[in-house]
C-alpha positions in Angstrom: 11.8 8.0 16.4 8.6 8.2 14.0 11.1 8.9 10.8 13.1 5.7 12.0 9.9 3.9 12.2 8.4 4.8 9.0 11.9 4.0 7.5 12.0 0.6 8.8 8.8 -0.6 8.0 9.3 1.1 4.1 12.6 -0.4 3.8 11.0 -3.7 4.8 8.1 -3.5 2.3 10.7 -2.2 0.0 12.6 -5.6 0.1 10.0 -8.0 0.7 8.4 -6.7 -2.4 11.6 -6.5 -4.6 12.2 -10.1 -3.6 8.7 -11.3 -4.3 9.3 -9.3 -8.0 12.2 -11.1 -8.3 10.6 -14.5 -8.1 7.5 -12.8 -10.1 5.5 -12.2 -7.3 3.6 -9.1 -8.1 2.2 -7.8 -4.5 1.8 -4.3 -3.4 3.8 -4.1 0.3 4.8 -0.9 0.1 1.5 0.6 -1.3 0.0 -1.4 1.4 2.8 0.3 4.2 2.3 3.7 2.7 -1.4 3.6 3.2 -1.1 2.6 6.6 1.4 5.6 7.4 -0.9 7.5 5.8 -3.9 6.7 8.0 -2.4 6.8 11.6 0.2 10.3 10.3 -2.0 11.8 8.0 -0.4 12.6 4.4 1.7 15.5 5.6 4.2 13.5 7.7 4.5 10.4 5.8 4.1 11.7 2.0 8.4 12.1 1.3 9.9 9.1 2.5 6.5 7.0 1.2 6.7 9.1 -2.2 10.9 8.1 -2.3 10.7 4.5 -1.4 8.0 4.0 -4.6 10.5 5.6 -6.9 13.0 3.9 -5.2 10.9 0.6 -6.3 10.2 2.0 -9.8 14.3 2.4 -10.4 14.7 -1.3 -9.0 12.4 -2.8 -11.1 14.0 -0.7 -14.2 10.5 0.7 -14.9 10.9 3.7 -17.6 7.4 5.1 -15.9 6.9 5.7 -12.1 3.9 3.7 -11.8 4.3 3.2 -8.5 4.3 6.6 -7.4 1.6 7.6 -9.5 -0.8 4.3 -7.9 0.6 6.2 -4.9 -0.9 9.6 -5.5 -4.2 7.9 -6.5 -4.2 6.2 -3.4 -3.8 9.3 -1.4 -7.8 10.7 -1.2 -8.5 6.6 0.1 -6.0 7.0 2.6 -7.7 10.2 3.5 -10.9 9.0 3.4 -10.3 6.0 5.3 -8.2 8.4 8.0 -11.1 10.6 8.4 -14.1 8.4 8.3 -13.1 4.7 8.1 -13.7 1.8 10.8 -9.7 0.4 11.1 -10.7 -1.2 14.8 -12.5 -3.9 12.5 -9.9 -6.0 10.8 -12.2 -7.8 8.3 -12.7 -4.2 7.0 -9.6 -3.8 6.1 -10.1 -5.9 3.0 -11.8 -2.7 1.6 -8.8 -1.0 1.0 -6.8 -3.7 0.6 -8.9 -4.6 -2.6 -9.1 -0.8 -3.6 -5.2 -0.7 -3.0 -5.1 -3.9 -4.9 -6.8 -2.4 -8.1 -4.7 1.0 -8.0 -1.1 -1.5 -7.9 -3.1 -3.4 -10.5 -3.5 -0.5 -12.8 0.0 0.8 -12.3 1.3 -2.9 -13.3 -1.3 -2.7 -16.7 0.1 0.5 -17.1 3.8 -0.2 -17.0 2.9 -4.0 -19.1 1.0 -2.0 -21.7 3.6 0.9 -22.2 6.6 -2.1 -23.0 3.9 -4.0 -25.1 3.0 -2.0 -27.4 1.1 0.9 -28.5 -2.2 -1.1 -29.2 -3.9 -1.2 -26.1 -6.3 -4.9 -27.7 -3.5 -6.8 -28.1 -2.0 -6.2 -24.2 -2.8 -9.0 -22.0 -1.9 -9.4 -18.4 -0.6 -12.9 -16.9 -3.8 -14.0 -14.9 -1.4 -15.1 -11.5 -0.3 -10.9 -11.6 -4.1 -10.4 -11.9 -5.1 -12.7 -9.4 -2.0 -11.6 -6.7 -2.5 -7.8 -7.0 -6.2 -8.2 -7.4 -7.4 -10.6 -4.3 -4.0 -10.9 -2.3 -4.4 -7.7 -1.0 -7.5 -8.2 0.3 -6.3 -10.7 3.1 -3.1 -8.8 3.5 -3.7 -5.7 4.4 -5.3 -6.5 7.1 -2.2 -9.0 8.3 -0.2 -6.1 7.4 -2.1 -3.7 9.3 -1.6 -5.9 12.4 2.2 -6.9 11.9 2.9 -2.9 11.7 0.4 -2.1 14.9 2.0 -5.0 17.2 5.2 -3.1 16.3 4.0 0.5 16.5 2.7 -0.6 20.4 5.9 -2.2 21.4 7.5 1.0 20.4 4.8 3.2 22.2 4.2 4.4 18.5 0.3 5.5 17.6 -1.2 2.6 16.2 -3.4 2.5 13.0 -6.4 0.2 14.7 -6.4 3.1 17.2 -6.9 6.1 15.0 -11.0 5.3 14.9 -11.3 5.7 18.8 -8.9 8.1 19.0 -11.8 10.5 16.4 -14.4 9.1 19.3 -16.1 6.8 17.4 -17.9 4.6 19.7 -17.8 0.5 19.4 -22.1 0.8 18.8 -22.0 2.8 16.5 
């Protein structure tokens, strides 16, 4: 039931972001999905299908560099981080990662715009409404994401990623 889970809620990020591209919408769904796998599995569990639905995303979007997957791997010692030590009970804290996950999808989209631009690195510039959606966006949706996925994670009986903090003990006074 977890793989069909994880599937789902990919395949969902998958799609609502390849239809947002498609009406150039540049936002980071399934960046924002994989880092939530990764904080209520761990990286183990999660790592495959997340690693295949970015390449999956990559081939859609006719990318000749995975720059998904590799704002993926970069994402990975966050989404440790924020697994072992971070506060995901508090929902305005989300925006942390959210922005952080915001700036890795940002340099992954610089990094695909720059290697189809050219070779000279002054004359590459980014459309400011990519800048401002993969840049600030995030910052209110992971947290919206984060409680769309949990509502559906405890319908299923699923663990839940506002759960993994008191599940380490952490205490609320803390």
């Amino acid at each position: 039931m977890v793989w069909v889970w994880m599937a789902v809620s990919l395949g969902a990020a998958l799609l609502t972001e390849l239809g947002l591209g498609c009406c150039n919408v540049a936002l980071p769904f399934v960046l924002l999905a994989c880092f939530y796998h990764f904080c209520v599995w761990g990286w183990r569990k999660p790592f495959l299908l997340c690693f295949a639905t970015c390449i999956l995303l990559d081939l859609a979007f006719g990318r000749s560099i995975p720059a998904t997957a590799f704002a993926l791997l970069l994402s990975l010692p966050l989404a440790f981080y924020w697994h072992t030590y971070g506060n995901q009970r508090d929902a305005a804290l989300q925006a942390i990662p959210g922005f952080v996950l915001g700036l890795l999808a940002l340099a992954a989209f610089w990094l695909v715009h720059t290697h189809h631009a050219s070779q000279n690195l002054s004359s590459v510039h980014l459309p400011w409404q990519h800048v401002v959606t993969l840049g600030l966006v995030p910052i209110v949706l992971m947290p919206l994401l984060q409680a769309l996925l949990d509502r559906c994670a405890r319908t299923m009986g699923m663990p839940r990623y506002s759960r993994q903090s008191a599940d380490r003990g952490d205490n609320a006074e803390r």
